[in-house]
C-alpha positions as CSV (number, residue, x, y, z in Angstrom):
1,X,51.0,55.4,91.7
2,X,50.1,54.0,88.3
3,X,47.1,51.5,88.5
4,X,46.6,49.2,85.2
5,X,43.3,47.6,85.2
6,X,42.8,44.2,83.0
7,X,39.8,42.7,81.0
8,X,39.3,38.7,80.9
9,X,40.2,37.7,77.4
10,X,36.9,37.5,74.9
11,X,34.8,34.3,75.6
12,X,35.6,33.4,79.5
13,X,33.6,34.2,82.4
14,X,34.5,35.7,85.6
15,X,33.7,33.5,88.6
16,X,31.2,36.1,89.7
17,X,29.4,36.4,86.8
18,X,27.2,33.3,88.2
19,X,25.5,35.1,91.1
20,X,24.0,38.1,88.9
21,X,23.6,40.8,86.5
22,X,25.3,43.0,89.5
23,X,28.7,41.3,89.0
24,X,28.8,41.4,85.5
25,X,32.7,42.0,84.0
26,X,32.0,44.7,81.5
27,X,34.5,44.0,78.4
28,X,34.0,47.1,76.1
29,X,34.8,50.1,78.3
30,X,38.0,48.6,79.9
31,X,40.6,48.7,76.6
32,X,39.6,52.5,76.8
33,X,40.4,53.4,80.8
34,X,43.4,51.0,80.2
35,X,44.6,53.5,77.2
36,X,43.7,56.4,79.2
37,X,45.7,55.3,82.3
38,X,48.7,54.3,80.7
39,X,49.4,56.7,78.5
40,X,49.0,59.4,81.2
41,X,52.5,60.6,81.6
42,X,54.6,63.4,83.8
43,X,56.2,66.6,81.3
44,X,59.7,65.8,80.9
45,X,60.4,69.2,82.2
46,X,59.2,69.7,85.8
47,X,60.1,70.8,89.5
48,X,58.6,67.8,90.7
49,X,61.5,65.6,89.2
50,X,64.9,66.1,87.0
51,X,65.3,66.5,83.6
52,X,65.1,63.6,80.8
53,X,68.9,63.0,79.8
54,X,69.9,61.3,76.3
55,X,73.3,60.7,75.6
56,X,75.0,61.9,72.7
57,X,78.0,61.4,70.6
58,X,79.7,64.1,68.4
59,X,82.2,64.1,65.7
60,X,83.5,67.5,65.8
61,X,86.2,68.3,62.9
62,X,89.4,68.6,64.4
63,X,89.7,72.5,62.8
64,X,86.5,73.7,64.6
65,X,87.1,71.7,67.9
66,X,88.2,74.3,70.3
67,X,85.4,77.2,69.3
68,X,82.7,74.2,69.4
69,X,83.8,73.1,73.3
70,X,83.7,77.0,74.0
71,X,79.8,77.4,72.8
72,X,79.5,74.3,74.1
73,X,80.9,75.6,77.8
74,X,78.8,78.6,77.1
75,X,75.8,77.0,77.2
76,X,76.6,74.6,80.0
77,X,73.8,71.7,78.8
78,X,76.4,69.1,78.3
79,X,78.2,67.0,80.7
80,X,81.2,64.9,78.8
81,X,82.1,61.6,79.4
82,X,86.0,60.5,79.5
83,X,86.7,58.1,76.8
84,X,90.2,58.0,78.1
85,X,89.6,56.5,81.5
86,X,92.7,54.1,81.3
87,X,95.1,57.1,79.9
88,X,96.8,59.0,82.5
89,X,96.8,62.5,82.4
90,X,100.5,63.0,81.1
91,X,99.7,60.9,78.0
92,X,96.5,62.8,76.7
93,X,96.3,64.2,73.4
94,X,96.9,68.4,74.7
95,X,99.1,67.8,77.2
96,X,101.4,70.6,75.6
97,X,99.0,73.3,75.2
98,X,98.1,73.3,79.0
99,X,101.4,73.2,80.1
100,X,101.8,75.7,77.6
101,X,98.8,77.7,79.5
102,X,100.0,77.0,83.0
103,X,103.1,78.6,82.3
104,X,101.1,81.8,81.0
105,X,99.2,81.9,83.9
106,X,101.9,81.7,86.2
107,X,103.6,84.7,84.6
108,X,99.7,86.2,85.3
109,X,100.0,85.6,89.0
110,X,103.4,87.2,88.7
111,X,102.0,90.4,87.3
112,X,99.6,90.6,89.6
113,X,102.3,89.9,92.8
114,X,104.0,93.3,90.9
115,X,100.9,95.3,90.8
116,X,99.8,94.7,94.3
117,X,103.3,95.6,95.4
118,X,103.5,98.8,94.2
119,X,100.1,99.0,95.2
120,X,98.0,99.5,91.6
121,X,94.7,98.3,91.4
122,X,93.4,96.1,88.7
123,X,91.0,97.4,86.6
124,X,87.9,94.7,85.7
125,X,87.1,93.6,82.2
126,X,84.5,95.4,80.5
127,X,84.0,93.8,77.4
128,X,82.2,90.4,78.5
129,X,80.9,89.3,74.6
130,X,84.7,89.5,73.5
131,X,85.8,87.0,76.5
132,X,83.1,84.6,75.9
133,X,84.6,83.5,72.3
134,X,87.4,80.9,71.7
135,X,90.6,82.8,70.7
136,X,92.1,81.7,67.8
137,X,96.3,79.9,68.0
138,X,97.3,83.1,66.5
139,X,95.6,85.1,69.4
140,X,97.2,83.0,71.8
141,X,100.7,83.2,70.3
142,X,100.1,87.3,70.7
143,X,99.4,86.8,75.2
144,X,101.8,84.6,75.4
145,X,104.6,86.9,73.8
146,X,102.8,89.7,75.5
147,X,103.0,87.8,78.8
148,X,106.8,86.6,78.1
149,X,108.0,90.6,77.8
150,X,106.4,92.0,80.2
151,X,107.4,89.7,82.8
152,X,111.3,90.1,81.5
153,X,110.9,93.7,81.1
154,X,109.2,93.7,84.8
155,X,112.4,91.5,86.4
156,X,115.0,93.6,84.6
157,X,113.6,96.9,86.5
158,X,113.6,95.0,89.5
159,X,116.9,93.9,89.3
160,X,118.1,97.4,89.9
161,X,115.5,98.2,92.7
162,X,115.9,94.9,94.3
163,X,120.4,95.2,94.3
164,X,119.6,98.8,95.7
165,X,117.5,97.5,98.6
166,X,120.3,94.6,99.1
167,X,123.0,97.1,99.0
168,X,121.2,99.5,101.6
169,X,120.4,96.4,104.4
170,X,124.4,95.5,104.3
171,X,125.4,99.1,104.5
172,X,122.7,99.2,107.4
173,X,124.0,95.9,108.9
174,X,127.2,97.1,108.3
175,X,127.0,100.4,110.1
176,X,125.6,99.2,113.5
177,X,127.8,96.5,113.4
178,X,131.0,98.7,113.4
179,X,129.3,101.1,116.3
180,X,128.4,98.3,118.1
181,X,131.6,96.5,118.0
182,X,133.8,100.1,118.3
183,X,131.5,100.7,121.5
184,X,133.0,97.3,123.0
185,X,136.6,97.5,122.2
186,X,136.7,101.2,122.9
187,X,134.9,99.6,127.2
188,X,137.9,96.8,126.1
189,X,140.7,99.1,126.1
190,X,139.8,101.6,128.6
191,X,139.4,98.7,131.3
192,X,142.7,97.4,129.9
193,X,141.9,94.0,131.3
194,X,142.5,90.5,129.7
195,X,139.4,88.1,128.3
196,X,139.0,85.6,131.0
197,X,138.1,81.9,129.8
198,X,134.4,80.8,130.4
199,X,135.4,78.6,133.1
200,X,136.8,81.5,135.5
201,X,134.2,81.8,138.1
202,X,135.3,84.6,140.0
203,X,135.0,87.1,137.3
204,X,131.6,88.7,136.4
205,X,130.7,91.5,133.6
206,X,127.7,93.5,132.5
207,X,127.8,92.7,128.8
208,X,124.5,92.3,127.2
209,X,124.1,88.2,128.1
210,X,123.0,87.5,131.8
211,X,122.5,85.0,133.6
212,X,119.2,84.9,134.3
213,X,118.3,85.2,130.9
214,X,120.3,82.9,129.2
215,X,121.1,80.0,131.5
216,X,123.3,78.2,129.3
217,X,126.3,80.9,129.3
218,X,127.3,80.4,133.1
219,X,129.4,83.8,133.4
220,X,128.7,86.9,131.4
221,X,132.4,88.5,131.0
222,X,133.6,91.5,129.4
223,X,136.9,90.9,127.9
224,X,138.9,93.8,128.6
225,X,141.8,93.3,125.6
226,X,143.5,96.0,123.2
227,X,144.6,95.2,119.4
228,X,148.0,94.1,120.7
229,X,146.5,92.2,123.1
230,X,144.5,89.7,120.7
231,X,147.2,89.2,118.9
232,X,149.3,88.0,122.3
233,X,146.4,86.0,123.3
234,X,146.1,84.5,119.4
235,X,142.1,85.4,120.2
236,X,140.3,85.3,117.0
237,X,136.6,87.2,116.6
238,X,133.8,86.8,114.2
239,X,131.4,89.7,114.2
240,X,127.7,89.9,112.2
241,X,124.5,90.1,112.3
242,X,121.6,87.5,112.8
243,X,117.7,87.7,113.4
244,X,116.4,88.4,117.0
245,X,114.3,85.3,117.0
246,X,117.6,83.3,116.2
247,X,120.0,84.8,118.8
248,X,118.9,82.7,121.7
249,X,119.0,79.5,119.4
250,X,122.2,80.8,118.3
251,X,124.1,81.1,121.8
252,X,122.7,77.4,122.4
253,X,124.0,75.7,119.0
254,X,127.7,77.3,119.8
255,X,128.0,76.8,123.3
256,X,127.0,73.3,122.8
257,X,129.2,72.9,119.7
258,X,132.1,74.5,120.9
259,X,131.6,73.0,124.6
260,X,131.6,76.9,126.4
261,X,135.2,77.7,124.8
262,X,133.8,81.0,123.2
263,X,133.1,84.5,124.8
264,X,130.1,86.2,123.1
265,X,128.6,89.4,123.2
266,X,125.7,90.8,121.3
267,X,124.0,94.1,121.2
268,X,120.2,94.7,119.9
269,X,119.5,97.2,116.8
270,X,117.2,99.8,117.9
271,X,114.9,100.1,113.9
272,X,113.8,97.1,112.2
273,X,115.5,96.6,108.8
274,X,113.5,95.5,105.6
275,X,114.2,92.6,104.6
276,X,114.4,92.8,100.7
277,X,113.1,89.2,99.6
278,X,110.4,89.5,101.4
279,X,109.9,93.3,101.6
280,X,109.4,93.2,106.2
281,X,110.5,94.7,108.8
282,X,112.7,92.2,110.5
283,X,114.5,93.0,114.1
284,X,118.0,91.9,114.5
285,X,120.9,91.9,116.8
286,X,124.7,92.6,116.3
287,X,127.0,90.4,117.8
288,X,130.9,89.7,118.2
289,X,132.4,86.1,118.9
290,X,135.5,85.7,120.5
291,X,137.5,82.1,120.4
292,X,141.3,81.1,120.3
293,X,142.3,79.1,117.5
294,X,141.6,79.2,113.8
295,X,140.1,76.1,113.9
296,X,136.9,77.4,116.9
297,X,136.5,80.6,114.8
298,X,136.0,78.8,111.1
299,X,133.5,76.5,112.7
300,X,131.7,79.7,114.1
301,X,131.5,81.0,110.4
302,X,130.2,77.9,109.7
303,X,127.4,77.9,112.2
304,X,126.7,81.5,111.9
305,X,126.2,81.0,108.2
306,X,124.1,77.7,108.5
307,X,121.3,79.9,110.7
308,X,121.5,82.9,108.8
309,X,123.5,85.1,110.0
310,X,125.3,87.5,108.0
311,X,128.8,87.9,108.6
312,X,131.0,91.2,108.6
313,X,134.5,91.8,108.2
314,X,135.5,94.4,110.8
315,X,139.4,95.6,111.6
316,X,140.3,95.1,114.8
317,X,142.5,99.1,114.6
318,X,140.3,101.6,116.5
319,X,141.7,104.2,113.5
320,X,140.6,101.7,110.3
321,X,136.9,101.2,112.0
322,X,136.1,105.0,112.6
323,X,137.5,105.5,109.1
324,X,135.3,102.6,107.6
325,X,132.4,103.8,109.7
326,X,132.6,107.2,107.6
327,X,132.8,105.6,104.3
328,X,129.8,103.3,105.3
329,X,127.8,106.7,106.0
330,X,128.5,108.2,103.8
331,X,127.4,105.5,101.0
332,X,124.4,105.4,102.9
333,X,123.5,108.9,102.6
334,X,124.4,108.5,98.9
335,X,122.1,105.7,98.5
336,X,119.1,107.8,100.3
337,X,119.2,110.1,98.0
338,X,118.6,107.5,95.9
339,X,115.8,106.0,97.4
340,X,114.5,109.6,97.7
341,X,114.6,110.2,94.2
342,X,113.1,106.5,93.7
343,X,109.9,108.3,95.7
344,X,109.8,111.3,93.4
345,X,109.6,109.5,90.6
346,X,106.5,107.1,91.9
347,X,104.9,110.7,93.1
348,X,105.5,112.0,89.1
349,X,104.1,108.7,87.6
350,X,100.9,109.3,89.4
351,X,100.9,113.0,88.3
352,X,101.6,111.6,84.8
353,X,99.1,108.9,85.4
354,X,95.8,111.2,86.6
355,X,97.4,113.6,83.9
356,X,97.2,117.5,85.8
357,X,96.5,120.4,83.3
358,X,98.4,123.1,84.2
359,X,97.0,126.4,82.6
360,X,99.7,127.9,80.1
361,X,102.6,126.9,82.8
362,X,105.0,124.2,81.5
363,X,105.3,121.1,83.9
364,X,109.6,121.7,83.7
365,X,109.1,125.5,85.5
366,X,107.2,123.7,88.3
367,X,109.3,120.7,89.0
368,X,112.5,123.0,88.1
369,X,113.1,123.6,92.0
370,X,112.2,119.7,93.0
371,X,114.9,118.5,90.1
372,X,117.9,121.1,90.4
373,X,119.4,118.7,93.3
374,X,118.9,115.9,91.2
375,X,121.4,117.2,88.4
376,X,124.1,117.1,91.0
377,X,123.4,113.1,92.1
378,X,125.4,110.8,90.1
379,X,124.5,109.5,86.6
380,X,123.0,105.8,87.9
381,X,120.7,107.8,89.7
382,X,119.1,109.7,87.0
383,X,119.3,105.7,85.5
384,X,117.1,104.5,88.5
385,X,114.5,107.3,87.9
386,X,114.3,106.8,84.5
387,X,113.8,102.7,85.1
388,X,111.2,103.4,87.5
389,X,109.3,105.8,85.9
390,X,109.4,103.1,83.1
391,X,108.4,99.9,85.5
392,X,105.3,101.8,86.9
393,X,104.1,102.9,83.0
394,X,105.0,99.3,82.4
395,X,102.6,97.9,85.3
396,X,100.0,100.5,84.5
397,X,99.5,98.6,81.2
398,X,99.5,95.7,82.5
399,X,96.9,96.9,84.8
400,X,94.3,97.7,82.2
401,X,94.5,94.3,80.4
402,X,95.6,91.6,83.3
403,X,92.0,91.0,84.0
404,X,91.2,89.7,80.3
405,X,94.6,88.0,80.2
406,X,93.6,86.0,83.5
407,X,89.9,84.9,81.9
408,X,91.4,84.0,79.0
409,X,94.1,82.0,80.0
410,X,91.7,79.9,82.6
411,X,89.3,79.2,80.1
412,X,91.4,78.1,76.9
413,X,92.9,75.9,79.8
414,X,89.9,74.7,80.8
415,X,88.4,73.9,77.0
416,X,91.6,71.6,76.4
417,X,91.3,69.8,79.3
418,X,87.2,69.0,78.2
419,X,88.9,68.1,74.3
420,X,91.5,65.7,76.7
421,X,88.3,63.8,77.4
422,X,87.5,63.0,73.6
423,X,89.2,60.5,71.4
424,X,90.7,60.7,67.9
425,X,89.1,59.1,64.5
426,X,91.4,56.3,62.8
427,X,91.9,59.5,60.4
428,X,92.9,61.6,62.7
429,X,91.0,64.5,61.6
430,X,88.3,64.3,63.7
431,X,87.1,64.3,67.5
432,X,84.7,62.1,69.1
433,X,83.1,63.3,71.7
434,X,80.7,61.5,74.2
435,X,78.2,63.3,76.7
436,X,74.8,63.7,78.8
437,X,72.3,66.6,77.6
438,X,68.8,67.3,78.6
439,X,66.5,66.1,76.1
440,X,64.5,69.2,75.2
441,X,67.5,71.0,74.9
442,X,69.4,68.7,71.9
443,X,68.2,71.3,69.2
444,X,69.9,74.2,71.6
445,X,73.5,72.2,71.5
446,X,72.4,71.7,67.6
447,X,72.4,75.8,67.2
448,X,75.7,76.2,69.1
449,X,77.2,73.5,66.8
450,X,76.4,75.6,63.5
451,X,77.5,78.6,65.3
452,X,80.7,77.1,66.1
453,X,82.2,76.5,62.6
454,X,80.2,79.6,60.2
455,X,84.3,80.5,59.3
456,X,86.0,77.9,59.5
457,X,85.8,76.4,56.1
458,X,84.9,73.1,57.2
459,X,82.3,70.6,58.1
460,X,79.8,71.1,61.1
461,X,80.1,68.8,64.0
462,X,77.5,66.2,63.7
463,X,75.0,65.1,66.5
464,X,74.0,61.8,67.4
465,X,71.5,60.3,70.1
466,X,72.7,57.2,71.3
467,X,70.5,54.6,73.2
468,X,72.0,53.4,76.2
469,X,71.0,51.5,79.2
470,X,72.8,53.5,81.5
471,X,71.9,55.6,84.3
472,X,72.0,59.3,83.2
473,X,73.4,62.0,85.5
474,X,70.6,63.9,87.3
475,X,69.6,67.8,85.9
476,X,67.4,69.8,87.9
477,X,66.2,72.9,86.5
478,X,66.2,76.0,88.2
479,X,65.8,79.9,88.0
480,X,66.8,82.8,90.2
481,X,64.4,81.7,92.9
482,X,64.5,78.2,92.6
483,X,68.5,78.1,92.5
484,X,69.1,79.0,95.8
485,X,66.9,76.3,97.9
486,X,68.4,73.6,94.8
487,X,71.8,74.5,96.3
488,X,70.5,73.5,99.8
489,X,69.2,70.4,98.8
490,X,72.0,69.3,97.1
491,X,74.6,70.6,99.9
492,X,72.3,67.1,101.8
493,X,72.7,65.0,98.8
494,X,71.5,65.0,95.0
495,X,68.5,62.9,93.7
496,X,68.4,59.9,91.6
497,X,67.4,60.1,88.2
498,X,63.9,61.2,87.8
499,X,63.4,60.6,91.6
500,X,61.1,63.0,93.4
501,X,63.3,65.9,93.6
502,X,62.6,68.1,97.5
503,X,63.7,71.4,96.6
504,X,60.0,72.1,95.3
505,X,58.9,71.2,98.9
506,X,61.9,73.1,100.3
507,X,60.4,76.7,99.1
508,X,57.7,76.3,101.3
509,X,58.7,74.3,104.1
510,X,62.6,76.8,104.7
511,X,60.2,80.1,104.9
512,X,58.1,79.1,107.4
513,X,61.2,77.1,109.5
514,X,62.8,80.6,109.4
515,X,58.7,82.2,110.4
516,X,59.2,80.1,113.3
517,X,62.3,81.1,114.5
518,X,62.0,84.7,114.0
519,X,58.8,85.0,114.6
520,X,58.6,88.6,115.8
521,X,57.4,91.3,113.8
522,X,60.2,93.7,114.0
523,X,62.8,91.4,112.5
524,X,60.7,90.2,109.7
525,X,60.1,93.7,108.7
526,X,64.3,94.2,108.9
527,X,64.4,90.8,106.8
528,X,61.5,92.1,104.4
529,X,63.5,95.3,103.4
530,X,66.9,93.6,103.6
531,X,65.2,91.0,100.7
532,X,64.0,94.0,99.3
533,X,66.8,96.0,98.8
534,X,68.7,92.9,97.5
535,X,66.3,92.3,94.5
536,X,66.7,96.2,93.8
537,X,70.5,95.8,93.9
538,X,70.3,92.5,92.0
539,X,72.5,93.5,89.0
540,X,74.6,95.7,90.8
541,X,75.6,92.9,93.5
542,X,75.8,90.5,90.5
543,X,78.4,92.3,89.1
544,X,80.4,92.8,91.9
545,X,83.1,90.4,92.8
546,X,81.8,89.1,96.3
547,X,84.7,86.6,96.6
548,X,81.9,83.7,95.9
């Protein structure tokens, strides 16, 4: 509390005065206590209460703006002001350049998508003074052609892996969906019996769909029909392949569609199939859809397609399925040796990769025995090995530098969206930039102005201090111990300027809270080392990327 004490002006009396020497108003010591008093102020720079702020202005030459916003960012002393409040943020000045830099990072998050699938880790950035400076627009040109063939070189090899995956899941699909469906005409045409309609209630089957568990179909049948006998009945089929989790919803959606004038039957796949959008294991069932008329069966192509299913072509001759059933196999077997060789060649990568010295042997007498079968595979498949042996050498590079392209990126993103804040001269040439700074710091944001533009050829970005009657934003500064019960404090709420800031109190007051609720010696002795061991580790865990 701040007391000012007053003297009666020279030549009047005090109403006391009267009654004694004792009361006497003493005139000549009271200018001094008053100067003494008043001019008894708090250090700008104390716990006790927040920093002094000044505002300043900056006219930073348009050349020089993006390294002085990155010393500027290094520092962290200055909070900008928008001088664009009524400007949206399509309109702003480098709108371009961070669409520009979104579009870089996304091709980041897509090299690092491709590096966690073939499971490579990234390795950190090691070189922290080289990330802290601005890169130049030349620099930037260089990632972002960098970044542009990679990411086309990365898509072209996984066009190749991608169509061989797609090719084996329809061959799979394919496969089970002839067995299955050969399996059900061969019951068919040994039973020599004709499909019944849905609405015959006196015949019953043991096909896969019960009643019990799917109370929609009334009457599970098994149509009993040869070749010749589809054709007399004009029955039409549609056979596939849809997702487990979809087959229930399926039977619904046709039997309320087609009003029960279908016969379906649908058999479950015993080993998941990998889905190759999505690279998981997905469970599916084969099924077969019998309906007479054109008309029922394109509308069940039509609802099979609209919930996924994929649909198979399969001839109704016992003869023209076994024989497609072989050449199905047989692909299949041709594509695992593929996929075989695809293995072989991730398993040489890494050999290449933690490069194994073999002592006066040559690396081609000990993988002659592994490649001799590979001579006799077709020529695309010595194509596939090559083209992944090139995609992981490809993502190995990418691995070493994707952690500097990533820092980089966000924070040349992040210095033009501060320079979207400033405003132009009428010129043109020049920024102006508005902004809060403590004010024992102002000759620290000086420096790192005249560091900012030593090469540049042009002027230095000058500083003003403006008088405003503002409020200014409130600073509190802290160290390593002081930090962490700040945080706290402001997690509650923040301070007004200059108020009486509580996180000095707090350093006190949250120990002995804590004292009090663990106030037995064996744990404070588990906390003591446990604080211990974390001020020994202090760099180490600083370091480390604790996902903070």
């Amino acid at each position: 509390m701040l007391v000012i004490v007053t003297s009666p002006e020279p030549g009047t009396i005090n109403q006391h005065q009267k009654h004694g020497p004792k009361n006497r108003t003493f005139k000549q010591p009271l200018p001094l206590l008053h100067r003494i008093v008043c001019n008894t102020t708090m250090p700008t720079s104390t716990l006790f209460r927040s920093e002094e702020m000044s505002l300043i202005q900056l006219y930073i030459p348009s050349e020089v703006a993006q390294p002085t916003v990155a010393e500027l960012g290094e520092l962290g002393l200055v909070q900008f002001r928008d001088l664009n409040p009524d400007v949206n943020a399509f309109q702003r000045a480098f709108v371009t350049e961070i669409r520009r830099l979104d579009e870089m990072e996304r091709q980041c998050r897509f090299l690092i998508t491709q590096l966690e699938k073939a499971k490579i880790p990234v390795q950190p950035s090691t070189s922290t003074a080289n990330l802290a400076r601005a890169r130049s627009p030349q620099e930037i040109d260089d990632l972002e052609g960098k970044l542009r063939e990679h990411e086309r070189r990365i898509q072209e090899m996984n066009g190749s892996h991608e169509q061989l995956q797609r090719r084996y899941l329809e061959l799979t699909e394919l496969k089970h969906t002839l067995r299955e469906t050969d399996v059900f005409f061969h019951q068919s045409e040994s039973r020599q019996d004709d499909i019944p309609t849905p609405f015959d209630n006196d015949t019953h089957g043991h096909g896969t769909n019960h009643a019990d568990t799917t109370p929609l179909i009334e009457h599970d049948v098994e149509a009993a029909a040869t070749a010749e006998g589809l054709h007399h009945l004009s029955l039409g089929y549609v056979t596939g392949v849809i997702s487990r989790l979809r087959m229930q919803t399926f039977e619904r959606v046709l039997w309320r569609s087609l009003r029960g004038n279908l016969y379906i039957n649908s058999a479950e796949i015993d080993e998941p199939i990998t889905d190759p959008e999505t690279d998981e294991l997905v469970e599916k069932n084969v099924f077969i859809i019998f309906a007479h008329g054109r008309e029922l069966v394109s509308k069940i192509r039509k609802i099979s397609e609209s919930l996924g299913a994929t649909l198979y072509q399969v001839e109704e001759s016992q003869d023209r399925r076994r024989e497609a059933l072989r050449g199905v196999e047989a692909r299949i077997e041709d594509l695992n040796n593929v996929r075989r060789l695809e293995r072989f060649s991730l398993s040489l990568t890494r050999i290449d990769h933690c490069r194994v010295q073999f002592n006066n042997v040559k690396s081609s007498k000990c993988l002659r025995f592994t490649l001799t079968p590979c001579y006799h595979i077709e020529h695309n498949h010595q194509v596939l090995y090559t083209t992944n042996n090139t995609r992981r050498a490809e993502l190995l590079q990418v691995a070493e530098n994707i952690s500097s392209w990533i820092t980089t990126v966000k924070k040349e993103k992040a210095i033009y969206h501060v320079m979207n804040l400033f405003n132009y001269d009428g010129t043109r040439r020049c920024l102006i930039a508005e902004g809060w700074c403590p004010t024992l710091d102002i000759h620290i944001v000086q420096n790192a102005l005249r560091r900012a533009s030593p090469d540049s050829g042009s002027g230095t970005p000058i500083l003003t201090k403006l008088h405003t009657a503002k409020e200014p934003p409130t600073y509190h500064r802290t160290n390593k111990i002081t930090e962490g019960f700040q945080t706290i404090i402001d997690a509650y709420g923040i301070a007004r300027y200059r108020e009486v800031n509580p996180g000095l109190f707090t350093i006190i007051t949250f120990p002995f809270l804590f004292a009090m609720m663990f106030g037995d010696v064996g744990h404070g002795f588990l906390m003591l080392c446990f604080a211990i061991w974390m001020v020994r580790s202090e760099k180490k865990l600083a370091k480390a990327d604790l996902g903070e």
